[in-house]
N, C-alpha and C positions, 0 to 999 in steps of 0.2 A: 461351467464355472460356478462355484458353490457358492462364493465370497470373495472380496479383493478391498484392499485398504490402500488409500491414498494418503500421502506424504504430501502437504504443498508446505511451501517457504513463504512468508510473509515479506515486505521489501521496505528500506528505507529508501526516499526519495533527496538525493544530495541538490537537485535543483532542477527545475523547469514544473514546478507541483503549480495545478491547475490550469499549465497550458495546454494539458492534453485535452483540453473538455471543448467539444464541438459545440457553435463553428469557430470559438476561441483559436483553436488549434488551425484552422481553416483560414482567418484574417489575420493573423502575423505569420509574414512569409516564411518566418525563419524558429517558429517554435518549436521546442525538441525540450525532452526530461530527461533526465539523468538519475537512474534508481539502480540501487541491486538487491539481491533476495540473500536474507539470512538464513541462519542456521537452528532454526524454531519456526513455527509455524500452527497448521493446523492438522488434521487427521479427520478421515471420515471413511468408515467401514460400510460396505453395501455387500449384506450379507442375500442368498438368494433361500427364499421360506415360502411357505404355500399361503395363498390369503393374499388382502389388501394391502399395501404397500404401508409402512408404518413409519416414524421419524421420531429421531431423539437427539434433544441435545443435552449433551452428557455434564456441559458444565452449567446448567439452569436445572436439571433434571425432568425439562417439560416434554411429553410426545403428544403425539398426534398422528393424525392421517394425512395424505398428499394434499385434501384439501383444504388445508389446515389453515389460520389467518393468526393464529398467534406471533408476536415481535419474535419470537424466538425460532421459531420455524420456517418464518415465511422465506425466506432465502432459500432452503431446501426442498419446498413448496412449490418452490419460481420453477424452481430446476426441474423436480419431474413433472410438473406440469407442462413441462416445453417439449417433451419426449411423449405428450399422450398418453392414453391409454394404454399404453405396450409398458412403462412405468409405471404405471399405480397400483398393478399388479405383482406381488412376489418377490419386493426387497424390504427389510430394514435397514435404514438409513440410519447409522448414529455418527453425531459432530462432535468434534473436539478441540479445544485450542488451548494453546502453552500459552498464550497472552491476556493480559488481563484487559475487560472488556473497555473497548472505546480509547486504544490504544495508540489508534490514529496511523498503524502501519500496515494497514488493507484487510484486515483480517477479514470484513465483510466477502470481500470480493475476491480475496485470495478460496475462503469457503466456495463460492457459488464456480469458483474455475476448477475447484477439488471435485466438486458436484457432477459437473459435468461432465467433466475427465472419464469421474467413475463412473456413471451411468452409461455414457455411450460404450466405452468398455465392456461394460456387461451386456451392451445390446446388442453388439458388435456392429457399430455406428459410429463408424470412424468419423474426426469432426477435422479440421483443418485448423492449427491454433489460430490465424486472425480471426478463422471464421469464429472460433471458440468468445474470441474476445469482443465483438460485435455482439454477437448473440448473450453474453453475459452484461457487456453493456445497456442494452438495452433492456433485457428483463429486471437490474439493480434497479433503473431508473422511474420503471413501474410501480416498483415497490415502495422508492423512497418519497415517489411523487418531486425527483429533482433532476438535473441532468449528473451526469457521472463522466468522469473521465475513463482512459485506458490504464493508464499506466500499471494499476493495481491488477489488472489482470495478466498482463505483461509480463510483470516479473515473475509468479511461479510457472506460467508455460513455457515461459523461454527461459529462465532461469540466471545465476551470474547477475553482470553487470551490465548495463544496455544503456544506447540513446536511442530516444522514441521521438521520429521525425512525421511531419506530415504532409509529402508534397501533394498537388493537387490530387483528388480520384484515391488517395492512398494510403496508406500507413508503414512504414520501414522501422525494423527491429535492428540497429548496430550492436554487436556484440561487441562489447572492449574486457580486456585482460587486466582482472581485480590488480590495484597496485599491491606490490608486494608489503607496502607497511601500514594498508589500511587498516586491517584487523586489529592493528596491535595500539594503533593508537584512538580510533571511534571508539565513543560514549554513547550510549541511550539513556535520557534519562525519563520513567514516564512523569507525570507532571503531578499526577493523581484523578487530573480531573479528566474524564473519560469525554472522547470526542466521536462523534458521527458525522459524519461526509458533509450530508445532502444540505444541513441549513448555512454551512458555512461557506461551501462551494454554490449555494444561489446564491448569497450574498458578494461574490464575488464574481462569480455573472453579470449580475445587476449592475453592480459599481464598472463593470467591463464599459456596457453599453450608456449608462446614464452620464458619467461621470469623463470630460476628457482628462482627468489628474490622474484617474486611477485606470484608464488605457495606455499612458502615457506611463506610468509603472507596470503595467504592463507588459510593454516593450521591452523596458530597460532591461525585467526579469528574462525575459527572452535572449537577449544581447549575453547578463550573467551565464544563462544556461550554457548558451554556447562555447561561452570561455571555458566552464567548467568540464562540458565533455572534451575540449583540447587537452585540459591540466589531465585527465583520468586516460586519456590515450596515450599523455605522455609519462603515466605512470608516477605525478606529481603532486603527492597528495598534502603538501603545503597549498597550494596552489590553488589546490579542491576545497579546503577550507577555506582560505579566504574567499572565492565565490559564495562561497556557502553563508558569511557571515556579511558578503554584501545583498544576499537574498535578503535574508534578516532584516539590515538596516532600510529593505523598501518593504517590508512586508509591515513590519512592527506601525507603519504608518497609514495601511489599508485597512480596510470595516473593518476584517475579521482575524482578532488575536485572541492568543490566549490571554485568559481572564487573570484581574489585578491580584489575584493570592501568588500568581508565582513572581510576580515583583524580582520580588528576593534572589527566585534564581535566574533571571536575565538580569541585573545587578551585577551580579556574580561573574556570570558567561563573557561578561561586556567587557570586564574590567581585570581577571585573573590572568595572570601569567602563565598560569597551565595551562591554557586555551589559546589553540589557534584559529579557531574558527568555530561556526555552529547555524541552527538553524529551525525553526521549527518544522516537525515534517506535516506533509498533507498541505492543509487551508488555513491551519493553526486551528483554536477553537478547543483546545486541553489536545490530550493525547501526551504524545511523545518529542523530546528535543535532542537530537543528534548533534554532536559534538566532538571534533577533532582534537587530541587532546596537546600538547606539544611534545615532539620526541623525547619517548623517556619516562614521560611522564600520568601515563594512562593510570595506574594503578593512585596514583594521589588525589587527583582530579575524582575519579570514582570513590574516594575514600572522602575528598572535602564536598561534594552535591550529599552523598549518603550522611552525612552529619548535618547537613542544614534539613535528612527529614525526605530525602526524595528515593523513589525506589531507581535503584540502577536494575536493565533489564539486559542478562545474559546471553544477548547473542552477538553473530560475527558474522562480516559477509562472507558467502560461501558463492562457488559454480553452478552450485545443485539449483533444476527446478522442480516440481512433480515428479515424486516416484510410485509409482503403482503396485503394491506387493499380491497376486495374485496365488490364490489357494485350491 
């Protein structure tokens, strides 16, 4: 095989963000996330060439070698580093991504599950997706010097719409059937201020274990989750928002929110008639705010954020997970 280019989806998370993060996910009996993968993502080509294994990321324009330490590389660093010397050997690696950086909808980790996809492909080192997800967990968590959840790697291996349970010893992927009018009524909107995982999810670690207010919201989020993966089984995507908007009203009151410039737009989201629901996704911390919009009403709602100034981001949930185009 000469060459092969990876497709992964990026995922918005409609509820249960940050209970996937061990042993978080381990001490509430009942934690499960609720995400699905869009129809945008990232792209990463591993072409096979003679010589030392090389890396590019296509939207900073930095390269390097496998043992490379630059912010921009080190994800793809992680990767074939994990694969040895049978990888540092004889590919370019070049990344790519539709989203604008710090977008807060897994790009990181959605990259490192593209990564490894493609690499054991070309090694013909078949991986097992949990295994996939484990093993990319724990090399993120290296990197960022933070703990990390799952869910982000989750959604492009397994693709669609998922709840992500965790009973003892284990981890369980439910597949549920996208409701049929979610596409048409979700909003993205990014916030501008570009968000990374790892300081906003310690920070919410921490308040886990220090704090019995912010365990005790906690829970509650847990209790939300769970409603919300019933509204999405039952194909209820009223339903789905309003969990979504009571994520929100426990979240807005824990460490880690988006910062006071977007005021304006949860002002907005709070109080509009075009809005049934919404939510920050991830830990909060800038990135991205997903938003159900009210039947009918999608195209307005996208048209009144876009006038106060905010970029709306074109995608839609889709079925798709990782697709591997091999040459």
């Amino acid at each position: 095989m000469k060459s092969l280019t990876v497709h992964a989806p990026v995922r918005v998370d409609l509820a249960g963000g940050t209970l996937d993060i061990r042993p978080i996910s381990a001490i509430i009996p009942k934690a499960v996330t609720l995400n699905c993968t869009l129809n945008g993502g990232v792209t990463v080509k591993i072409e096979a060439v003679s010589g030392p294994t090389s890396l590019i990321n296509a939207d900073t324009g930095t390269t390097g070698t496998a043992d490379s330490a630059h912010p921009d590389l080190k994800l793809a660093a992680g990767a074939v580093n994990f694969f040895g010397k049978k990888a540092k050997q004889g590919f370019k690696i070049t990344v790519k991504s539709a989203l604008p950086r710090g977008s807060g909808l897994g790009t990181s980790s959605v990259i490192l599950s593209a990564l490894l996809s493609g690499i054991s492909r070309q090694l013909e080192c078949p991986m097992d997706r949990l295994e996939m997800v484990r093993i990319a967990a724990d090399i993120e968590a290296r990197i960022l010097n933070f703990p990390t959840g799952v869910q982000d790697y989750i959604a492009p291996l397994f693709g669609g719409m998922n709840a992500i349970r965790f009973p003892a010893g284990n981890m369980t992927v439910s597949p549920i059937s996208l409701p049929d009018a979610l596409a048409g009524r979700m909003v993205l909107v990014f916030t501008g201020i570009s968000h990374f995982s790892g300081a906003p999810n310690w920070e919410m670690f921490k308040g886990f274990f220090d704090s019995n207010k912010i365990r005790s919201a906690f829970y509650r989020l847990a209790e939300i989750a769970n409603l919300a993966v019933d509204a999405a089984e039952a194909g209820d995507v009223n339903h789905i928002a309003r969990r979504m908007r009571e994520d929100y009203d426990i979240r807005k009151s824990l460490p880690v929110q988006l910062l006071p410039q977007t005021g304006n737009l949860f002002r907005f989201l709070e109080n509009s008639p075009l809005v049934t629901g919404f939510r920050m996704c991830g830990a909060a911390g800038g990135g991205t705010v997903v938003a159900i919009a009210e039947n009918g009403k999608k195209e307005q709602l996208e048209q009144k954020v876009a006038e106060m100034g905010y970029r709306i981001l074109n995608f839609e949930p889709q079925h798709k997970g990782i697709a591997i185009d091999a040459e």
